[in-house]
N, C-alpha and C positions, 0 to 999 in steps of 0.2 A: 883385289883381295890381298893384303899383306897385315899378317899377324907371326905375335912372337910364341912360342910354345906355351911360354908362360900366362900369355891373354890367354890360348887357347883353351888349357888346363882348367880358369879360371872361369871360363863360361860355360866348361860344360863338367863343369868340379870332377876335376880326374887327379888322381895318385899322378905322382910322376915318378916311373925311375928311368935314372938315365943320368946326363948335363943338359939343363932344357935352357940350352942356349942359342939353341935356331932361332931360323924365321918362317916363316910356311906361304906362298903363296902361288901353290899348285895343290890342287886337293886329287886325289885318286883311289878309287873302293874297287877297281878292277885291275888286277896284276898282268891282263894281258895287253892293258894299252899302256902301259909306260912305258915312254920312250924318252931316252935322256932327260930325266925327269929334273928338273932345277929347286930347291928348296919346298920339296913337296913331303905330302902328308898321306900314306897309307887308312884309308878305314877301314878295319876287319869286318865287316859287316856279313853277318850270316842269315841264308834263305838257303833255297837249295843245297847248296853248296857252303860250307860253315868259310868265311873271310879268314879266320886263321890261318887252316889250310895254305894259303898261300901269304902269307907273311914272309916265309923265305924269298920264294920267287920275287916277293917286291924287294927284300933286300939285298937281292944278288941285282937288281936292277938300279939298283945305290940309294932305293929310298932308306931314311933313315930316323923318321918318326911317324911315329905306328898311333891310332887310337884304337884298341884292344880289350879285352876281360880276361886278359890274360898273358902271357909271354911264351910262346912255344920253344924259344931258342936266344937265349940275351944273348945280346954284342953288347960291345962295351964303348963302341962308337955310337949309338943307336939310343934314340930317348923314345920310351913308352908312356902312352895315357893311360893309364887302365880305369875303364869306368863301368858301368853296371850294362848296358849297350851301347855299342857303335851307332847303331842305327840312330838312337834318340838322340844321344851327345852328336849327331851332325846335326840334328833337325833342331835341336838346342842353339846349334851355328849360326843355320842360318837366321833363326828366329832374332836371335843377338842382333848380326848383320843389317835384317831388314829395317830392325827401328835405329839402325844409326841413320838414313837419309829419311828427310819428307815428301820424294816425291810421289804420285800417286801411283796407285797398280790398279790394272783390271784385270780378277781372275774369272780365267772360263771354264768352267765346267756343265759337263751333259754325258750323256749315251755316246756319240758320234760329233763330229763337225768341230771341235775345241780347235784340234791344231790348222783346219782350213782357215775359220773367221779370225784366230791369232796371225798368219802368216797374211793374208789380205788385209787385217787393219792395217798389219806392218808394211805392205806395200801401199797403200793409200797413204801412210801419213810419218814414214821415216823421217821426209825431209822437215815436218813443224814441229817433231820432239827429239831427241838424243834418246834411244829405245833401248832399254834392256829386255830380255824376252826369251823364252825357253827355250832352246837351241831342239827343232823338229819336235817329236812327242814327247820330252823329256815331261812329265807329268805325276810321277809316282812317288810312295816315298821317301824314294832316292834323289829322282829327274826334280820335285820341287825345290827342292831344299840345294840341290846341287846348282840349277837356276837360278837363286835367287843370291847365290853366293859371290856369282857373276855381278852385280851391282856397284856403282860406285858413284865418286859424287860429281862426276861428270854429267849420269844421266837425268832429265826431266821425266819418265814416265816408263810404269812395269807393265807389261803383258807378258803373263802367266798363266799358262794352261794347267787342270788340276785333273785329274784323274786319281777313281778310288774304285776297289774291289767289295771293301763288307766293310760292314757298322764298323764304324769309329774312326776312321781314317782321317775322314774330312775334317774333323775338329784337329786333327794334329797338323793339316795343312792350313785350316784356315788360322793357326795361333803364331802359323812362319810367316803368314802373308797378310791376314785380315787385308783384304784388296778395299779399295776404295771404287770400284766401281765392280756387281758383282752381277755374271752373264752365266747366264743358261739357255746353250743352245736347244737342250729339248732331252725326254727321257724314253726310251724307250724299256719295249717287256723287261720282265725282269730273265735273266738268264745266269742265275746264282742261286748255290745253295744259302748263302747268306742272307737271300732279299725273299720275301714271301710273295710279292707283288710290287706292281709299281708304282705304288703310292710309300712302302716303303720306302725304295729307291728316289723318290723325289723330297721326303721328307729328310733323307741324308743328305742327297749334294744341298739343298737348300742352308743347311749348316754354316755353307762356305761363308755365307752374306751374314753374318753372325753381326757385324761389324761396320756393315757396306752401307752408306746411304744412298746410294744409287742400286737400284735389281732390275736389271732388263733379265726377258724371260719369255718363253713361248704361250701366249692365248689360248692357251689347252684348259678345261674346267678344271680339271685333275691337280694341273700346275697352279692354275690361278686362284684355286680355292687355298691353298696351303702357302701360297704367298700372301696371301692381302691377311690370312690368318694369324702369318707369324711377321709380319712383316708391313703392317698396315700403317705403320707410320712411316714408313721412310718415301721416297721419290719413284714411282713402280713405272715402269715403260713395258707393254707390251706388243709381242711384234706376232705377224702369223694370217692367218686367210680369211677371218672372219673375226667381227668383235674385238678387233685390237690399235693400241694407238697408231703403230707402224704397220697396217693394213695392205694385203695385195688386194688390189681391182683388178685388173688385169692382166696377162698375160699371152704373146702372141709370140711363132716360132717365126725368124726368120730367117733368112738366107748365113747370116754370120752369129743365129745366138737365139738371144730370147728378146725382145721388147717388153718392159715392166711397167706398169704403173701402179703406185705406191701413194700411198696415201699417207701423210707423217702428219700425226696430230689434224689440223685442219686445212691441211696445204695440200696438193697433188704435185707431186716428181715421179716422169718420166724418163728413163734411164734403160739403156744397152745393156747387154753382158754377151759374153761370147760363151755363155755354158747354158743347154737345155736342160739338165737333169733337175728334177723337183728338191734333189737336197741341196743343189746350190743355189732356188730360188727361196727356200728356210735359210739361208747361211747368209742370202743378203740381205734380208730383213733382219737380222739381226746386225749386220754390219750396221746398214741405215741406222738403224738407232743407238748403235755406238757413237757414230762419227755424230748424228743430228745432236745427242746429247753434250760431244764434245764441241760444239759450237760450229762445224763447219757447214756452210753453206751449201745448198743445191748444186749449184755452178759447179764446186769444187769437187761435191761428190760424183754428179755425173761424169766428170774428166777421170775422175778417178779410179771409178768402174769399169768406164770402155777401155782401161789401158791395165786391168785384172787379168792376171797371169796364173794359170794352174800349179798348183801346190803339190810336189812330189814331197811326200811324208818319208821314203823309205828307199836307201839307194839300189840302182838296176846295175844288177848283175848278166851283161848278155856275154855270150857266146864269141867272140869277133875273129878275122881273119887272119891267118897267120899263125893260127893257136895262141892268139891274145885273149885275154879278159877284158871285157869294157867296163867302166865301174861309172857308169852314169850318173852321178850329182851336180849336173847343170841346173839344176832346178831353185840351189839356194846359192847364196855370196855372200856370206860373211865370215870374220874370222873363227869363229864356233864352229861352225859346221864344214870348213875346211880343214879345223884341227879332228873332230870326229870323223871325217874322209880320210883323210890320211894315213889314221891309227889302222881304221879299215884295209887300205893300198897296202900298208907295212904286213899284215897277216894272210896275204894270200900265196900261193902256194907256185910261183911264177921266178923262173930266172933271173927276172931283170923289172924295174918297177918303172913306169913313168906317169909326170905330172901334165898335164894343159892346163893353164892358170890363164883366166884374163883379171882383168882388171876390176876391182873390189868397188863398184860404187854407191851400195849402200851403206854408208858408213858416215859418223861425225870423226872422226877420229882424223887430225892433221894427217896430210899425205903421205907425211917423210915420216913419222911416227906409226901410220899404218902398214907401208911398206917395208921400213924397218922389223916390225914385228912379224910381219908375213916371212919375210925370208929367215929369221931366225928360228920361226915354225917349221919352214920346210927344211933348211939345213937339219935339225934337228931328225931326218928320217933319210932313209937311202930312197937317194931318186935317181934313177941310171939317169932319163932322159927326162928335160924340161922345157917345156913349149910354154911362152909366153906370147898372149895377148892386148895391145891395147899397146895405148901411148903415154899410160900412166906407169905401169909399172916396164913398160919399159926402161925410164931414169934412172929404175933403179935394180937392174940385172945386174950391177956388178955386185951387190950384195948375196947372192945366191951361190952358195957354194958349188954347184952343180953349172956346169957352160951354159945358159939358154941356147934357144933357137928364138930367132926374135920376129912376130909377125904382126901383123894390121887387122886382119879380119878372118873368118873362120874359114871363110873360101881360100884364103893362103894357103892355110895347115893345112885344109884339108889335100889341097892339090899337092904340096911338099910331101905329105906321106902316104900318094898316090906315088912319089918317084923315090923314097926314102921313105918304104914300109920296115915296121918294128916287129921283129919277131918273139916270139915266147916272152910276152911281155901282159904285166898287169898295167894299164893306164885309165888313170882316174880323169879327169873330165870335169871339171870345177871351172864354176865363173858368175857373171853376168847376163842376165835373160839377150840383153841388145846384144849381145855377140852369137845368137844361135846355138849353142853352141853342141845343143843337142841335135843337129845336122850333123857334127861330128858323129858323135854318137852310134847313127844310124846309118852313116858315110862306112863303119869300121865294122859292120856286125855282120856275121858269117851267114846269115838270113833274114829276108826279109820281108816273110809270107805275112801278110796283116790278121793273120791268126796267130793269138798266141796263148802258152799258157804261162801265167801268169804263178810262182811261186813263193809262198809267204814265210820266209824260213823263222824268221821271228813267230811264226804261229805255227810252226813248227815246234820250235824250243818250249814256246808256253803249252805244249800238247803233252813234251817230254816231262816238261815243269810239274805238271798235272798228273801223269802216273805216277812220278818219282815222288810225290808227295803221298802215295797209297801204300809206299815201300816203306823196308825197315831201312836205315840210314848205310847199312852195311849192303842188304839187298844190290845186287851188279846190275847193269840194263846192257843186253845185247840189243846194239838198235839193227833191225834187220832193213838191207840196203840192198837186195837181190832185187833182178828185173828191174836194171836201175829206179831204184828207189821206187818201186810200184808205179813208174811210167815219168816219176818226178825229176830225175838227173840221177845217176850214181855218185859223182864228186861232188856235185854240191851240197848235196844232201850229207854225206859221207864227212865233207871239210866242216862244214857246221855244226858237226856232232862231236867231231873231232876235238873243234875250238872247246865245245862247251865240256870239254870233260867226260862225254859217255864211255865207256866201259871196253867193249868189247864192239865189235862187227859182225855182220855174219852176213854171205851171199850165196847162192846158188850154186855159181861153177867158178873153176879157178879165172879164167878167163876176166869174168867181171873184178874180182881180188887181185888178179895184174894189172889193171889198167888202174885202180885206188891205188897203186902201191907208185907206177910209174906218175901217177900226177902228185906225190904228196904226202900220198895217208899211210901215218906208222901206225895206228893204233892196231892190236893184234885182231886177224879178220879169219874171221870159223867158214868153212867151204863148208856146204850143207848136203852137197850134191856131187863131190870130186868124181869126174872119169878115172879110170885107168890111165887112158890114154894124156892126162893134164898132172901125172904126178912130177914131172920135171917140174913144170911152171908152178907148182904148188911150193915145191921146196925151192926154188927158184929163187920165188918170191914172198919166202917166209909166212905161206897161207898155212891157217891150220887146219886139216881135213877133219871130216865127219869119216868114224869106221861104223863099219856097219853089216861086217860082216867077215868069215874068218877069209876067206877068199881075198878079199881086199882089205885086209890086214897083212897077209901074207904077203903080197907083191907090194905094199908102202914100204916094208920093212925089207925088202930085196931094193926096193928103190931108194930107200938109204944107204944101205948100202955098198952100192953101188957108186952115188956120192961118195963117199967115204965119210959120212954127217959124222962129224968128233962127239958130237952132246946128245943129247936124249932129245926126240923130238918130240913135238907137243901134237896129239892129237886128242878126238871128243868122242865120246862110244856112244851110239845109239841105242837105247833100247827099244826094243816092238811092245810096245802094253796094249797095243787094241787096235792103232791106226792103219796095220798091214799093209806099210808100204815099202819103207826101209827097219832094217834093225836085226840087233840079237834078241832072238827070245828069251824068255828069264828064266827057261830052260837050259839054254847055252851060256849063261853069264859064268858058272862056277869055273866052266873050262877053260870060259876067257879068260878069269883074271886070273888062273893058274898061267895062262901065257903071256901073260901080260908082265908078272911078277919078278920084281927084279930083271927085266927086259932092259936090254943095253941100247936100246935102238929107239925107243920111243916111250913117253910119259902121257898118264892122261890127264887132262886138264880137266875134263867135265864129263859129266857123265848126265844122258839126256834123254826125253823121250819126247815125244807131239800129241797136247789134246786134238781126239778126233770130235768133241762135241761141245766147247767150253764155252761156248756162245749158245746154248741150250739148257739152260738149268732146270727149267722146269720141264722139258720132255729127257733128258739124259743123263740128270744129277748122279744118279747110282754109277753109270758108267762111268764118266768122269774122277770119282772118287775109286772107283776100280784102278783106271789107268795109272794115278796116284798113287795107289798104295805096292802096286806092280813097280814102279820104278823104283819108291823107296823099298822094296822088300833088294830088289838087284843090287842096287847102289850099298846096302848093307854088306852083300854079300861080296862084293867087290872091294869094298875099304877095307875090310878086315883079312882080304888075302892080302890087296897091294900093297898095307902100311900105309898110306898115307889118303889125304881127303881132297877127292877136286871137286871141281865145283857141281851142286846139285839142279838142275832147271829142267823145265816141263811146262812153265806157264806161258801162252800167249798174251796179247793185248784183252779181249773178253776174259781170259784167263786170272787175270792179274784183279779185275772184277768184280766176277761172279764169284773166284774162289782164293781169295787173300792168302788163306792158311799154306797155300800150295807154291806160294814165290821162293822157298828154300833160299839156295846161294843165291838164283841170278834170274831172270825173266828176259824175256824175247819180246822186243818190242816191234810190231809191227803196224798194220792199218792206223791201229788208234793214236800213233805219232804224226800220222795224216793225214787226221780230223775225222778220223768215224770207228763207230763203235757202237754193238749193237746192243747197246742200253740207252735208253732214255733219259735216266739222270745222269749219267756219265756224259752221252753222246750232249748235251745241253753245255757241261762247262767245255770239250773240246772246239776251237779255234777252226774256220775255213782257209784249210792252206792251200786248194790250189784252185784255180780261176780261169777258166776256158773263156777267153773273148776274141771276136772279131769285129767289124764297122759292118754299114752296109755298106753294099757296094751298087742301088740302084733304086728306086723308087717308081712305080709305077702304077698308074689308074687300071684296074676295071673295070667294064661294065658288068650290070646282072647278068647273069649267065653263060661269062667268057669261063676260062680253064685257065688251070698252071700245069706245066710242067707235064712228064713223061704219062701215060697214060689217060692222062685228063683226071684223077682221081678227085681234084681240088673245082670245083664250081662256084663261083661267087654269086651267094645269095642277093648278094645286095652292089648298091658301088663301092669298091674296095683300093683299098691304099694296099699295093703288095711289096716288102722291100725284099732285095735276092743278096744274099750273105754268103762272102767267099769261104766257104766251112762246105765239106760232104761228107760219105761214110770213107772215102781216102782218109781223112784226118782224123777219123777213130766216128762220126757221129752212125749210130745206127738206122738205119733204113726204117728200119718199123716204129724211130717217134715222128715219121713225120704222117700226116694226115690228121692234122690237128692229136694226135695223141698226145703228143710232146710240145713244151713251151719255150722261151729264151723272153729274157728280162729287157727290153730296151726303158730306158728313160724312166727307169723303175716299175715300169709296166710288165704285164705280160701280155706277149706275143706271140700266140699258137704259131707251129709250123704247121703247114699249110702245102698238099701237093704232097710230090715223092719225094724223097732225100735223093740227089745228084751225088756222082763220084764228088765236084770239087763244090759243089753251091747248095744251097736249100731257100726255100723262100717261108715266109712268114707274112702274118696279116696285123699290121701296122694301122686300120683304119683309125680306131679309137685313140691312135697315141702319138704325143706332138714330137717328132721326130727329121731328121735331115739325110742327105746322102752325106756319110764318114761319122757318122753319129756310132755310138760303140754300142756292142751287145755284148751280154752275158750267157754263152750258152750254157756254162754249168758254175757253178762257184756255190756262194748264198743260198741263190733263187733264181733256177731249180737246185737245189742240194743233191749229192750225190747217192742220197739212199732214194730219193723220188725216180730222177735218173736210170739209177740201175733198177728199179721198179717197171717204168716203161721199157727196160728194154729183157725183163723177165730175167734177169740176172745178178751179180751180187755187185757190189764197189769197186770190191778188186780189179774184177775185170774191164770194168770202165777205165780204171785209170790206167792200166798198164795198155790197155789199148787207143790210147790218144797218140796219132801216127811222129814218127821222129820228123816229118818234112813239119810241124809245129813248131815254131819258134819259143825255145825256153826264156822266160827272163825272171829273173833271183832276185828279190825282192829282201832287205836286211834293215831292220831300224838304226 
């Protein structure tokens, strides 16, 4: 990609002021990944967050040409596009872009599975084309258009992933791409207020193939009626279980996978895979009939199946030894997705960074020309320490600005940082599947219980994304991070929110606001719960306490000073309107803020109180609106003694909800950042952010009328398949879902549990479902969800989650 301001101005008809005498050929719409940025281009582009905004930030980072709708701040060094939107004048770009080359594209769109069958074409058939290809789920429309910008005339062929939210999207992607081969993996319910059903939803993505003479597509009635409808003339390939040209027959579990046979048009292929689960045996019929239509052979496709490698979509964040970070992306290698690694390693919150690089072998790109650009990618970032792999880029470690450490195989490093371990350190982990290198990985992680839970911060953010969009623009979000994060991590949870811009913090005891503050996190964090006994560590560590009372008001204000605090400290007033738990009554407010006033020792920041029913509208509405008018009656009476206004909140996550009117200054974000929330259309557009799994760990026959487990409670009616799963009520699962009350998902199945729940193990009845020993289960995630969950165990979400035991392995999951 290299354009001059003045092409660019011209394709997406922008004002110029400025001297548009650059060249541009780095594009950037996010101000916090630029790093030593080289003739690049700022998009102001607003969602959440308005791109303006941070126009500075990018040009204190030396970007120096903006496309904008406006100018926040001219330099006189600096050339502006100003056009009607960012967003569109990029998508104007790439659309430009894509019709400069001929070669073909296949875009995918569906429900699920886009970026699996794009990353397996991509490993089936890298070496017979020169691929350009969406770097992970870049799919939106930012990720399309930012994709397809990536193009040049090197390549022979596009895979592009397409994802869309509500009407009308997909014609704005299919006018960047119009793909020449057009695939739909499949569509599931609808789960938008945008889609009525999902025959809607399929009549939108179908849009994409506007143009496509080629539509592969799932043999679902639904689907098949509304392709051959709109689409009866072009080349239709269908793939799926019944009535399809790319037809399963059948299906057998074996010792390393699944054994398939496939029926492709009039032929049978038989063919391996190393994956059981039903969405990967939909993901290869649709592979099959990418590759059959692309010409390749049986022979070729079976070699290239049985050597199908699993697809990490999203990089692991564990825990590791030493007080390290692991940042796990062994999964992909190429230059894309080591520059979005990277950017990642540069923002974490760690003393010292390092890399493990092996050697890049998916790639056209000449050696010396790849490795060239690789080390001027990594120079471009602080990396203390760099461990290199392989015998390629070996040749060329003197290009690296950083010393290597120079090795052969994973078992090297690994054993070198058995004897030369790295402390307080972020290390990213980037390479080549042949090199293992995720045995590093799991070589360097502070546990290694094969239970773990699994956290989706990106579905995290689109949870935050989602109330923040019910706010007023001004509207503040305290994200609440107490009880580490409702059982989720406190830093992680905390640095994510951080990243993205939230607001304020708030946690329970000063305790948890020490440890955010010694890993990292400045953003200012409210104690909702301070001791006495925790007022050093509060001012310590610049927490700002919740009062709540004259009593402890009295001794913060002795314990400043005592400090000898120079400045006015910032505390939050509670008020009592109903909850009677903490607080001044609004009886006690007038004499508060008579001593509040003109106080040398301390400022209020906000002034608060706690719906006790706001998840009850229709049994406690009256109340509610009580506790509401009781804070604003106080909060009056307080600004008009103290002179001045701080902030007004009272809303929860239900809160924010059922009673919009009542978000004042700021709102208190909890559960429902978490993914639950006790409304129905709400709780539908919230994301599953965290994911309880373990393997099994044992398979076993019995006969009619043997037992399991402690009492005998469990008798097998019949002959039964029983697998035992290293998970009990140690690791948070309760006792009373087992005896068949409670389920866990294997292989998309469910899976009563079966018997008594054990401290470390539980068993489950597997009969009906094609399953292996180290096959993975879902104890809670999807399915079961966490409102069923905490149903079987007669209590609320909350409690589940903050009760999944610390001996569980965390791992952070980040697009």
């Amino acid at each position: 990609m290299k354009y001059s301001v003045l092409e660019l101005a011209k394709i997406v008809d922008a004002e110029i002021v400025g001297k548009p005498d650059a060249c541009i050929t780095q594009l950037f719409y996010d101000s916090r990944c630029i790093i030593a940025p080289q003739d690049g281009v700022f998009f102001a582009i607003s969602g959440i967050h308005d791109g303006h905004s941070f126009i500075e930030e990018a040009y204190a980072k030396s970007i120096r040409i903006f496309v904008c709708r406006h100018i926040p701040i001219f330099h006189e060094d600096a050339v502006y596009l100003i056009v009607q939107d960012p967003l569109q004048a990029l998508q104007k770009w790439a659309a430009f872009h894509r019709d400069q080359f001929s070669f073909p594209t296949i875009g995918i769109t569906g429900s699920n599975g886009k970026t699996i069958v794009k990353e397996w074409l991509y490993q089936c058939i890298w070496e017979e084309y020169n691929i350009v290809r969406s770097p992970k789920s870049f799919n939106s429309q930012i990720g399309l258009p930012v994709s397809i910008l990536q193009s040049g005339e090197e390549n022979t062929l596009g895979i592009f992933e397409v994802g869309i939210s509500q009407p009308g999207e997909i014609l704005k992607q299919e006018k960047m791409l119009h793909p020449t081969y057009g695939v739909l993996t499949n569509v599931l319910s609808a789960h938008s207020e945008y889609f009525q059903n999902k025959e809607e939803q399929i009549s939108e993505k179908i849009k994409l193939f506007k143009n496509s003479p080629v539509i592969i597509y799932p043999a679902e009635e639904k689907i098949k009626a509304q392709i051959n409808s709109n689409y009866g003339d072009r080349k239709l390939i269908s793939f799926g279980l019944k009535n399809a040209d790319i037809e399963l027959i059948d299906s057998q579990i074996t010792s390393s996978g699944r054994e398939l046979k496939i029926k492709v048009f009039d032929k049978l292929l038989t063919l391996s895979i190393a994956f059981t689960d039903e969405a990967s045996v939909q993901n290869i019929l649709c592979l099959v009939a990418i590759l059959n239509e692309l010409q390749f052979d049986f022979k070729f496709i079976k070699e290239k199946f049985s050597q199908l490698q699993s697809v990490s979509m999203r990089l692991e964040i564990i825990k590791g030894l030493n007080n390290n970070v692991i940042i796990n992306d062994s999964f992909n290698s190429d230059y894309k997705s080591l520059e979005i690694a990277l950017n990642f390693l540069s923002l974490q919150n760690k003393p010292k960074k390092a890399l493990i690089l092996s050697d890049i072998l998916q790639s056209h790109t000449p050696v010396k020309e790849l490795y060239h650009n690789i080390s001027k990618l990594v120079n471009s970032f602080i990396v203390d320490n760099l461990f290199l792999i392989g015998d390629n880029i070996k040749e060329y470690q003197h290009l690296f600005t950083a010393q290597p450490q120079l090795f052969s195989s994973q078992q090297e490093i690994t054993e070198f940082l058995d004897t030369h371990p790295v402390r307080d350190t972020a290390i990213l982990i980037k390479g080549a599947r042949k090199f293992s290198l995720e045995k590093i990985a799991s070589h360097l992680e502070m546990q290694t219980h094969d239970t773990i839970l699994e956290v989706d911060l990106h579905a995290l953010m689109t949870n935050v994304n989602y109330f923040k969009s019910l706010l007023k623009p001004e509207t503040k979000i305290i994200g609440m991070v107490k009880a580490s994060s409702y059982g989720l991590g406190s830093f992680e949870v905390a640095e994510v929110l951080q990243y993205y811009h939230i607001d304020y913090l708030a946690v329970a005891y000063a305790d948890e606001g020490a440890l955010l503050r010694e890993k990292g996190i400045y953003l200012p964090i409210m104690v909702m719960n301070p001791e006495i006994s925790s007022y050093d560590s509060v001012i310590d560590n610049s927490l700002e306490p919740e009062i709540y009372s004259f009593r402890v008001l009295e001794k913060f204000i002795r314990k400043i000073k005592e400090k000898s605090i120079s400045e006015k400290y910032p505390i939050h007033i509670k008020i009592d309107t109903g909850m009677h738990r903490l607080g001044f009554l609004p009886e006690e407010v007038e004499e508060l803020a008579l001593k509040l006033k003109n106080n040398p020792f301390v400022e209020v920041k906000s002034v608060f109180s706690h719906f006790a029913a706001s998840d009850m509208p229709e049994q406690e509405e009256d109340f509610t609106r009580l506790q509401a008018k009781r804070l604003r009656s106080s909060y009056e009476i307080i600004i008009v003694i103290l002179g001045y206004k701080p902030l007004l909140h009272i809303s929860n996550s239900p809160g924010i909800i059922n009673y919009p009117e009542y978000q004042f200054d700021a709102v208190r974000l909890g559960i429902g950042m978490y993914g639950y929330i006790e409304n129905d259309k709400a709780f539908k557009k919230l994301e599953n952010v965290a994911t309880l799994k373990t393997v099994i760990s044992n398979i076993h026959i019995l006969d009619t009328g043997e037992t399991i487990g402690y009492g005998r409670r469990f008798k097998a009616q019949r002959k039964s398949s029983i697998a035992t799963l290293p998970i009990g009520y140690a690791d948070g699962i309760r006792r009373m879902v087992g005896n068949e009350k409670g389920y866990v998902t294997v292989s998309g199945k469910k899976a009563p549990i079966v018997g008594t729940v054990c401290m470390d193990m539980l068993m489950i009845d597997v009969t009906d479902i094609p399953c292996k020993e180290g096959d993975s289960v879902v104890i809670l995630g999807e399915n079961p969800g966490l409102k069923e969950y905490a149903e079987w165990c007669e209590t609320i979400p909350y409690e589940i989650l903050t009760s999944i035991s610390p001996r569980v392995k965390r791992i952070y999951y980040r697009e």
